[in-house]
C-alpha positions as CSV (number, residue, x, y, z in Angstrom):
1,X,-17.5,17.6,12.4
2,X,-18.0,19.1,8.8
3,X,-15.9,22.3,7.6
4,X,-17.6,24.9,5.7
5,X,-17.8,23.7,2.1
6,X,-17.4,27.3,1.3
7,X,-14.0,27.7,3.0
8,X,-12.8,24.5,1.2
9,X,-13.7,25.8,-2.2
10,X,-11.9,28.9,-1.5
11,X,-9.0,27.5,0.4
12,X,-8.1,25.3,-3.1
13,X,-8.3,28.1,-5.0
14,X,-5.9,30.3,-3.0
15,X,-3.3,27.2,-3.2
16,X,-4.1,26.7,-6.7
17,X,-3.6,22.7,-6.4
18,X,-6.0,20.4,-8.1
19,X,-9.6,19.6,-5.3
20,X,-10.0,15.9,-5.4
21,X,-12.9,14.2,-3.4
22,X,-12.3,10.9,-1.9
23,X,-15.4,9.0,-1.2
24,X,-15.6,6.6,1.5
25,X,-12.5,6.1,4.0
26,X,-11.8,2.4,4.3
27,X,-8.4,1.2,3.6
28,X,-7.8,2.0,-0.3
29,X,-9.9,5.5,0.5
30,X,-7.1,6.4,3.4
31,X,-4.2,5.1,1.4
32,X,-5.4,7.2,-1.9
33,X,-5.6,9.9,0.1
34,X,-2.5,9.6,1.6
35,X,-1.4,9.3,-2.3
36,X,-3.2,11.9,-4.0
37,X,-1.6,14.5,-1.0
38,X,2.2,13.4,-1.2
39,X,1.2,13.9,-5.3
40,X,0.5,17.9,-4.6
41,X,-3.3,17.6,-4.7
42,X,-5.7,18.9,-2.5
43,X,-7.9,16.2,-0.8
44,X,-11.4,16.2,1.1
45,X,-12.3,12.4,2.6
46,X,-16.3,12.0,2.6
47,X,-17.5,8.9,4.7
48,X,-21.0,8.3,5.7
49,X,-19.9,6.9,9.3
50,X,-19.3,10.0,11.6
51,X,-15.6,10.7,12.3
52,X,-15.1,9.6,16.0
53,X,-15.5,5.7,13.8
54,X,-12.9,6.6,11.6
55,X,-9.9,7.1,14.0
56,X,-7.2,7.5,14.0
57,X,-7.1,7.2,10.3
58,X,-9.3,10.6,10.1
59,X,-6.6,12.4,12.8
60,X,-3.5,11.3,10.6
61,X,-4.9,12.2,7.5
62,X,-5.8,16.0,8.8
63,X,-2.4,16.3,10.2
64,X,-1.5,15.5,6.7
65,X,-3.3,18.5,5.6
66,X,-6.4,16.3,4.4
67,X,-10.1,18.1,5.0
68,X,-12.9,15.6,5.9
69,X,-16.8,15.5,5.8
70,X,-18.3,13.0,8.1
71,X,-21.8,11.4,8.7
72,X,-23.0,11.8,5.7
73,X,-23.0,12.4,1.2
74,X,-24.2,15.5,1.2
75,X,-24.8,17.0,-2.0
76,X,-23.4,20.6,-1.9
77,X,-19.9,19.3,-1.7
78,X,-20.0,19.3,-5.5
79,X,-20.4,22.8,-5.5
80,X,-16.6,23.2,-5.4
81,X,-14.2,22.5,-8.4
82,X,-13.6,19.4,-8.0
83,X,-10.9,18.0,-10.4
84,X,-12.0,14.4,-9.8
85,X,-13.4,11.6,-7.4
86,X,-12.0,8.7,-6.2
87,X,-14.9,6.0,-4.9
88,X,-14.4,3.1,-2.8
89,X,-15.6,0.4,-5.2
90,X,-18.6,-0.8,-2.7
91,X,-20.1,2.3,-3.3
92,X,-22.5,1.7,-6.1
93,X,-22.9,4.7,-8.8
94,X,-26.5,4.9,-7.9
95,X,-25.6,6.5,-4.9
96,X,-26.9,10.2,-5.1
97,X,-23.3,12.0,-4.6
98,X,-22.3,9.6,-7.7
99,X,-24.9,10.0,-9.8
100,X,-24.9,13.5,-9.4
101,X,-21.5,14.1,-10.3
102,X,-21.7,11.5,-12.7
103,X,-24.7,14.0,-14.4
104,X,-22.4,16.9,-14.0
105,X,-19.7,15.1,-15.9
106,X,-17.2,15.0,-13.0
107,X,-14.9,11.8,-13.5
108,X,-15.6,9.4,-11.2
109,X,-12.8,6.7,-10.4
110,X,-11.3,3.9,-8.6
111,X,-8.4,3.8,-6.7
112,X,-6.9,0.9,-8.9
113,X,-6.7,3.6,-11.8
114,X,-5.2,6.7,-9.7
115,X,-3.0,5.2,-7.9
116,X,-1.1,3.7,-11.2
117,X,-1.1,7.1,-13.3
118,X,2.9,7.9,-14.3
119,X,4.3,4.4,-12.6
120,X,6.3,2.7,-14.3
121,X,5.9,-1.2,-13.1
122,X,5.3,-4.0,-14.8
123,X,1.5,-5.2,-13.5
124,X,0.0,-8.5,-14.0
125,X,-3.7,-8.4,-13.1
126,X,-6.4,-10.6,-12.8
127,X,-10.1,-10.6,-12.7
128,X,-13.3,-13.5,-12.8
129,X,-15.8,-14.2,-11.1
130,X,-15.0,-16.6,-8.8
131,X,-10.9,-17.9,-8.3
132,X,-9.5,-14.6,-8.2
133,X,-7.7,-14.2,-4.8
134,X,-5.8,-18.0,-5.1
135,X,-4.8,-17.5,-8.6
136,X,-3.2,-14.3,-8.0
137,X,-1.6,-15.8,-4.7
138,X,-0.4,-18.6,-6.8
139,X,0.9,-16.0,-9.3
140,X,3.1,-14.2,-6.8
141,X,4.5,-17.2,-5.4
142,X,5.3,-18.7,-8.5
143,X,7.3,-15.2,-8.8
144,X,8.6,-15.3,-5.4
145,X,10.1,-18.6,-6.1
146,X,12.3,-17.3,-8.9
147,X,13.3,-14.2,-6.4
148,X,11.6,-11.9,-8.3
149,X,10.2,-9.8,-5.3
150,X,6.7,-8.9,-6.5
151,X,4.2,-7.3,-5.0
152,X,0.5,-8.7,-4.1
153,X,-2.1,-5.8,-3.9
154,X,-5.4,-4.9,-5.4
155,X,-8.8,-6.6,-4.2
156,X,-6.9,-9.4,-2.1
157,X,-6.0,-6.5,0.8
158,X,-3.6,-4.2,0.0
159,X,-4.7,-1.1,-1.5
160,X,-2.3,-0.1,-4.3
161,X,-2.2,3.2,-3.4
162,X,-0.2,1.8,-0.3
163,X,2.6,0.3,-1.8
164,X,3.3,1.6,-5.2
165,X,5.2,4.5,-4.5
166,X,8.0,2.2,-2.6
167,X,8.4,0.0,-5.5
168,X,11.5,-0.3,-7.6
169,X,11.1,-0.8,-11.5
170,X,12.0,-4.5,-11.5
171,X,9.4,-5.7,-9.2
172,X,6.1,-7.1,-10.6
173,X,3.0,-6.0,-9.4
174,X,0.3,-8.7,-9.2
175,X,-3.1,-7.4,-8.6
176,X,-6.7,-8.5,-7.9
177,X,-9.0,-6.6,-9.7
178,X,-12.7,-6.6,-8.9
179,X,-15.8,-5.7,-11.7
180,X,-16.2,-2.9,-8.5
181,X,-12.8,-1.6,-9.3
182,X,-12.5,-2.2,-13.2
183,X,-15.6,0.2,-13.6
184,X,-13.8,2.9,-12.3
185,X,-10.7,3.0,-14.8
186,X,-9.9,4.7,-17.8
187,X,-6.4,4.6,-18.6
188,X,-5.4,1.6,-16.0
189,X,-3.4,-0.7,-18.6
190,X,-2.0,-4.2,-17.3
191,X,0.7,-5.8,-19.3
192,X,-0.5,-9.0,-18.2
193,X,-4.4,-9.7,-17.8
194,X,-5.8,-13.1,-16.7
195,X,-9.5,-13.3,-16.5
196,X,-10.9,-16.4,-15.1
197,X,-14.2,-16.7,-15.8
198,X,-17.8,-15.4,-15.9
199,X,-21.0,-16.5,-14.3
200,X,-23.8,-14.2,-13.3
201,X,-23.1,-12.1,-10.1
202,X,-23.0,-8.9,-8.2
203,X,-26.1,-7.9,-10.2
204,X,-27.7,-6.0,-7.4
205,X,-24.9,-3.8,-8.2
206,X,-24.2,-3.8,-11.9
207,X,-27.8,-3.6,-13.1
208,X,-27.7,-6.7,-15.2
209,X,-25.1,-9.3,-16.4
210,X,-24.2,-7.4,-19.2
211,X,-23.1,-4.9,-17.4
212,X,-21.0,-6.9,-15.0
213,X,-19.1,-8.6,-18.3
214,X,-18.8,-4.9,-19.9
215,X,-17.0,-4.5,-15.9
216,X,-14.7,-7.2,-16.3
217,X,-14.2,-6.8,-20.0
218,X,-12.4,-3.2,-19.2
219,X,-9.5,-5.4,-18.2
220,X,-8.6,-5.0,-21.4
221,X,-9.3,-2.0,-22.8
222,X,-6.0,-0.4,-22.8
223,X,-3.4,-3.6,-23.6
224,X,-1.8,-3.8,-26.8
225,X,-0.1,-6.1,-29.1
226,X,2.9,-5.8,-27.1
227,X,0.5,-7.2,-23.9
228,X,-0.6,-10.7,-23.0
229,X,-4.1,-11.9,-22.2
230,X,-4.4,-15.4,-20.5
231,X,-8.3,-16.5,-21.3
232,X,-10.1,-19.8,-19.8
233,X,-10.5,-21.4,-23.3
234,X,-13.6,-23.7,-21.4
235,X,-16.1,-20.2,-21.8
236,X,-17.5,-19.5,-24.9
237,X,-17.9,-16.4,-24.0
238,X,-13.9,-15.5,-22.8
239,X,-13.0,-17.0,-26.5
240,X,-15.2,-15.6,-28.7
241,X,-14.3,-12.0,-26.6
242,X,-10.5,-12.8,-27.0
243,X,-11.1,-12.1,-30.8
244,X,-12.0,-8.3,-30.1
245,X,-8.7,-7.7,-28.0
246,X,-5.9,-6.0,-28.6
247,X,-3.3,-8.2,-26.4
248,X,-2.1,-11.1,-27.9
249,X,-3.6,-14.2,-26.4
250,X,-2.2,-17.2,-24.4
251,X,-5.1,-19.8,-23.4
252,X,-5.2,-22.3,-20.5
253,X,-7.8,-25.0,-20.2
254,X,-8.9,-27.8,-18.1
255,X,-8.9,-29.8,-21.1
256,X,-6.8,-30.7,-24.3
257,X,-5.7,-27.8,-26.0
258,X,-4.9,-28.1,-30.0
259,X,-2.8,-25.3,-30.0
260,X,-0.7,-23.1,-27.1
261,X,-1.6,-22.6,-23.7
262,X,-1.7,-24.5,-20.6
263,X,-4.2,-27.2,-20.0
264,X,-5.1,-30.8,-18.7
265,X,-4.7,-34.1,-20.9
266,X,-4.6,-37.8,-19.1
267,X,-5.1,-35.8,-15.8
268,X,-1.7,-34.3,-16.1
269,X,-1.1,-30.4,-16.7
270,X,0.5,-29.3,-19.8
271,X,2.3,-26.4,-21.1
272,X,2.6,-25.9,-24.7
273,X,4.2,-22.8,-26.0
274,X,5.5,-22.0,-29.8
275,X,4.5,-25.7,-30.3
276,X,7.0,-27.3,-28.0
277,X,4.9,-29.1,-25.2
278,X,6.1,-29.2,-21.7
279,X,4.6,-32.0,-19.0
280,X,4.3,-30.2,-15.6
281,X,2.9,-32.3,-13.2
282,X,0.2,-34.8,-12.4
283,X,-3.2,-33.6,-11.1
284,X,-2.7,-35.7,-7.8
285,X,0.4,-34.0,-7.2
286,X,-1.6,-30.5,-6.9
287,X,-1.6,-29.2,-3.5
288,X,-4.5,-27.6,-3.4
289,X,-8.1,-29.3,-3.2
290,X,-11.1,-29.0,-5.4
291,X,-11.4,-29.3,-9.6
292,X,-11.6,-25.7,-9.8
293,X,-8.7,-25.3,-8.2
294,X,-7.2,-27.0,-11.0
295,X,-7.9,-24.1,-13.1
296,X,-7.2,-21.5,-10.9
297,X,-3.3,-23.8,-10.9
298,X,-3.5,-23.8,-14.9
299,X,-4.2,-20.0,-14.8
300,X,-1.3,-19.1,-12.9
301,X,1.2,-21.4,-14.4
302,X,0.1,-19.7,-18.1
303,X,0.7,-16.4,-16.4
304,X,4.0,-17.2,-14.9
305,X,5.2,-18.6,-18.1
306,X,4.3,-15.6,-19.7
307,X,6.2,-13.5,-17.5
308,X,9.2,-15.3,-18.0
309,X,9.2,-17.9,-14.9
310,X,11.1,-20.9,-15.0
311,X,8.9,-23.8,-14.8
312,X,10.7,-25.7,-12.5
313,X,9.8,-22.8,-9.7
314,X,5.9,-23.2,-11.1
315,X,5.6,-27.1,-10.9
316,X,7.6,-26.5,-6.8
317,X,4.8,-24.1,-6.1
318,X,2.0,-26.0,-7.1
319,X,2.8,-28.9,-5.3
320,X,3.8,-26.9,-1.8
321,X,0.7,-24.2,-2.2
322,X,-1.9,-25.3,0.5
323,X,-4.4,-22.4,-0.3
324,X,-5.8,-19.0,0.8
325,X,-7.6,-18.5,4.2
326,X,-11.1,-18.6,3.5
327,X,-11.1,-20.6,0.5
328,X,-11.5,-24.1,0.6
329,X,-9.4,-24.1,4.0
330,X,-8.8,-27.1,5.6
331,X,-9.5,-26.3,9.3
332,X,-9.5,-29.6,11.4
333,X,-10.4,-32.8,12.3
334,X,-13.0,-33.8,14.9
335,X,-14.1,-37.4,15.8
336,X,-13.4,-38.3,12.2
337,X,-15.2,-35.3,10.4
338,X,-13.4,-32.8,8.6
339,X,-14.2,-28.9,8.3
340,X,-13.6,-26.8,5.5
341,X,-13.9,-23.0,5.6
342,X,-14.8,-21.9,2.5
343,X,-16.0,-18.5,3.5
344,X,-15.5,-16.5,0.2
345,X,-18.1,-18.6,-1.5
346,X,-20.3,-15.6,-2.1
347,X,-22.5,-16.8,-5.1
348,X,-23.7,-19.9,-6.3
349,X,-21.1,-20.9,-8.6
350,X,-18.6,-21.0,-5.8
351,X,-20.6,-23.3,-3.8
352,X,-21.0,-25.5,-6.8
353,X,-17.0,-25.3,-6.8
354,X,-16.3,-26.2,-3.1
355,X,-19.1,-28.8,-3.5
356,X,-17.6,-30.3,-6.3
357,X,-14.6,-31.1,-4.4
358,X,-15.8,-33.9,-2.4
359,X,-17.6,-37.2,-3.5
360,X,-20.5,-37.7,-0.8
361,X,-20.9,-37.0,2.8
362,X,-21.7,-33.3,2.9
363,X,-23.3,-31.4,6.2
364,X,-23.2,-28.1,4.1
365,X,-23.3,-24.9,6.1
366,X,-24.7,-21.9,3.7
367,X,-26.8,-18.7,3.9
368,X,-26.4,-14.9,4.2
369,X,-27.2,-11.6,2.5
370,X,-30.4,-12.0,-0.3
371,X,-29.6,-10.7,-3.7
372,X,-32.5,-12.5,-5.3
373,X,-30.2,-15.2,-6.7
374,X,-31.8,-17.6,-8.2
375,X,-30.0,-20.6,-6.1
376,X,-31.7,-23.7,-9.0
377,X,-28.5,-24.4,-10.2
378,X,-27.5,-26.0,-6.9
379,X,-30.2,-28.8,-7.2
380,X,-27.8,-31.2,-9.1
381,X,-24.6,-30.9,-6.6
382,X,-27.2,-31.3,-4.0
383,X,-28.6,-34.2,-4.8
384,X,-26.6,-37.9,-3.2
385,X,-23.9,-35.9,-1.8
386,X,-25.5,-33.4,1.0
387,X,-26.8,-35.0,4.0
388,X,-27.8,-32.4,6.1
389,X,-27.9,-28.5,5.0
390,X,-27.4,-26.3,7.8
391,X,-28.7,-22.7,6.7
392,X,-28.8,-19.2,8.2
393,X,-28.9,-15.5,7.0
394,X,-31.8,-13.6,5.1
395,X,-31.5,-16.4,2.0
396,X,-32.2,-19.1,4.3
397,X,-35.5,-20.1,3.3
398,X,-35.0,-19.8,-0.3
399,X,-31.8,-22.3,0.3
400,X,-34.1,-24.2,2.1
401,X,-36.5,-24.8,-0.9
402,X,-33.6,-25.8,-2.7
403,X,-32.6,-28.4,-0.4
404,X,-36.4,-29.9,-0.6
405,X,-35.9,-30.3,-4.6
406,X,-32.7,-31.8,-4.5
407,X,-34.3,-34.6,-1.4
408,X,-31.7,-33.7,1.3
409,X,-32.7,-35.3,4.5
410,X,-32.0,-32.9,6.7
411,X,-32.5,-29.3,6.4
412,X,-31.9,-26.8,9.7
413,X,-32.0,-22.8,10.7
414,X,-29.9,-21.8,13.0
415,X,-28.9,-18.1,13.7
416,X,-25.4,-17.6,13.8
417,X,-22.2,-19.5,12.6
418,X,-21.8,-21.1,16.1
419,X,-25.0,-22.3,16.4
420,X,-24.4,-23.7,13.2
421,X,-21.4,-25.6,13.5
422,X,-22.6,-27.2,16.6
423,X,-25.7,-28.2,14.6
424,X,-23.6,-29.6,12.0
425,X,-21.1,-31.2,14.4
426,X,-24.7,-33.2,15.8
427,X,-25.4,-34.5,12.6
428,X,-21.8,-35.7,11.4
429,X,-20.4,-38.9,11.2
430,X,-17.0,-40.3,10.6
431,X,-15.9,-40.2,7.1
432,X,-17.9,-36.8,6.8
433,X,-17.0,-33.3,5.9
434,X,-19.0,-30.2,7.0
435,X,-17.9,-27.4,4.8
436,X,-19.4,-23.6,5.2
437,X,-19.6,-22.7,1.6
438,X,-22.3,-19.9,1.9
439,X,-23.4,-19.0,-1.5
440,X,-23.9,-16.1,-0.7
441,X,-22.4,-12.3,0.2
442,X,-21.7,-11.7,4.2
443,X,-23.1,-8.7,4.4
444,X,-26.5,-9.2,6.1
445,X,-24.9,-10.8,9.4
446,X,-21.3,-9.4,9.6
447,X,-18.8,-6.7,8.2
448,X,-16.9,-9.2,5.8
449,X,-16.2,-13.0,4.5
450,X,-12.9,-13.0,6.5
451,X,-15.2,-12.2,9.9
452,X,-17.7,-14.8,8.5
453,X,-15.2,-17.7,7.9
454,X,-13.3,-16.4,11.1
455,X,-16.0,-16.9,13.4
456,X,-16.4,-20.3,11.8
457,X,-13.0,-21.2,12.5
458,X,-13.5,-20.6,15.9
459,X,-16.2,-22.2,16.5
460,X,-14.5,-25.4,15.1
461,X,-11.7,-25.0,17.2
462,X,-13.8,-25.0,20.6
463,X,-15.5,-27.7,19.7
């Protein structure tokens, strides 16, 4: 049902409060909403799915006193005085609502940036390409541990907007931020920004790579000299940026460092801070699984440090942290082969990640939505370690092509993730691991990586 755009326009104006047009009602548009009303702003939801899909979400926000345009973007909703938009970060700019208010010079924002105006917390962020959701798990444990009570929001599931308003002044909010969500902000300032590192992705939505590091990059933008930016010193590109920063800069590294920061040296991580070096722990002692993870460890222990954690608390949580669902997951073990659910492998250099992490013996699920990635890269890791590549999804056959140049002897199709972990299971011997690492975005098959590596799980388990 859509209210007369007329009546809207006139019914802010009567009340006097501020219009604001939230686009897109998934979780961070409901609890911006939510937000924005409890703030004393007038708010109209816009979703393309028609309302009887958004219950009850669209029911409590009109009780709430929340207007709502369903089933469509249509245009004329601009013609009201709208103070501002809010987009879900999916929503690319070029979508015509966007772009049009974008030409009519109505801001356009993210609910990372609104929902942070006027609070007064202290927020850690952190952004990259790939690594994101276990270093900022890692973060807030390491916090936890020292009974700090933080908060885990952002990107990783819940929306800021939801929780901000019940913090208390001491409590640390640790957030994953997305290029999706960074593009929308203006005045969003972390005191704390960790950024990971950069590879080539989500170009179907930025335009090019250059604007997806201009995304990421806005991390920044706001921090002082008074603020701390942790930057993987292995990029080029992250160190030769760090110079054009405000914040002052604390490195990590996953190898020797000459100067501060965290890094590896003799395969043990280091700490050294105001030139006094601190031994943390062996590599082998790292609970988690997978070189990269040893980053994603040396990233969070430079962040904790930073923010004052004792490093007794951050060696306890690396050794006891077992990992993030869908990443790298250890699922079970059947007639000697092991599965791995690696789900949130959406680009190449994931894959190349999870790959990475074991020696030989590889029956490697992948496939899914086609961005036009150019999937080359993968050749090498390929090569001696895959035995059979078990592919589905609309980049199946350009996987496929892959796995010809890189001589893996057995390549299958399949059409969905059971299908392809009984294909995989038929193919495994003991010693083996089958590991879905996809490569690629879920979108072409189901709603999300969680109901990707879900359904994977599943299928393991009933085998």
């Amino acid at each position: 049902m859509r209210e007369d755009i007329s009546d809207l326009s006139g019914q802010a104006a009567a009340t006097g409060q501020p219009l604001v047009l939230v686009v897109g009602l998934a979780r961070s548009g409901e609890a911006i909403a939510r937000l924005l009303l409890r703030r004393g702003y007038r708010v109209l939801v816009n979703e393309q799915r028609e309302r009887s899909a958004c219950e009850p979400a669209a029911s409590h926000l009109e009780t709430l006193g929340c207007d709502g345009v369903y089933g469509g973007h249509p245009l004329d909703l601009l013609d009201q005085p709208i103070a501002f938009i809010v987009k879900n970060p999916g929503i690319p700019y070029r979508m015509p609502l966007i772009a049009l208010a974008m030409e009519r010079s109505i801001p356009v924002y993210t609910e990372v940036e609104v929902a942070l105006w006027d609070k007064q917390v202290t927020v850690a962020a952190i952004t990259g390409s790939n690594g994101k959701t276990t270093t900022t798990t890692l973060l807030g444990e390491m916090l936890r541990h020292e009974g700090r009570q933080p908060v885990v929001a952002g990107n990783i599931g819940l929306p800021v907007a939801a929780v901000v308003d019940d913090m208390t002044a001491d409590q640390p909010l640790v957030l994953e931020v997305s290029s999706f969500q960074l593009m929308g902000t203006e005045r969003f300032h972390p005191h704390l920004g960790v950024f990971l590192n950069l590879y080539s992705a989500h170009l179907d939505y930025h335009g090019s790579r250059e604007a997806y590091a201009a995304a990421k990059w806005r991390l920044f933008a706001n921090m002082t000299s008074d603020d701390v930016a942790i930057m993987n010193w292995d990029f080029d590109e992250l160190r030769e940026g760090a110079n054009r920063i405000a914040a002052g800069v604390f490195p990590f590294s996953s190898r020797a460092l000459d100067g501060d920061g965290v890094f590896v040296r003799d395969d043990t991580l280091f700490a050294r801070r105001n030139g006094e070096t601190l031994r943390l722990l062996p590599i082998e002692e790292i609970g988690l699984v997978g070189r990269h993870n040893v980053e994603n460890c040396a990233a969070a222990a430079a962040a904790a440090l930073m923010l004052g954690v004792n490093p007794q608390s951050i060696v306890a949580v690396l050794r006891e942290f077992r990992g993030v669902e869908h990443r790298l997951e250890y699922v079970r073990t059947v007639a000697g082969v092991s599965y791995y659910n690696d789900s949130k492998s959406t680009n190449s250099q994931a894959a190349l990640a999870s790959l990475a992490a074991f020696a030989s013996g590889v029956i490697w699920i992948a496939g899914g939505l086609d961005r036009g990635e150019d999937f080359s890269p993968l050749v090498d890791a390929l090569q001696n370690k895959v035995e059979a590549a078990i592919l589905l999804g609309q980049s199946q056959n350009s996987l496929a092509a892959v796995c010809e140049l890189a001589g893996v002897p057995q390549i299958r199709c399949v059409t969905s993730i059971p299908e392809a972990v009984l294909a995989a299971q038929s193919v495994a011997e003991s010693g083996q691991t089958v590991l879905l690492s996809p490569a690629c975005a879920s979108w072409d098959m189901f709603s999300s990586f969680e109901e990707r590596g879900s359904m994977f799980k599943e299928a393991v388990h009933r085998l």
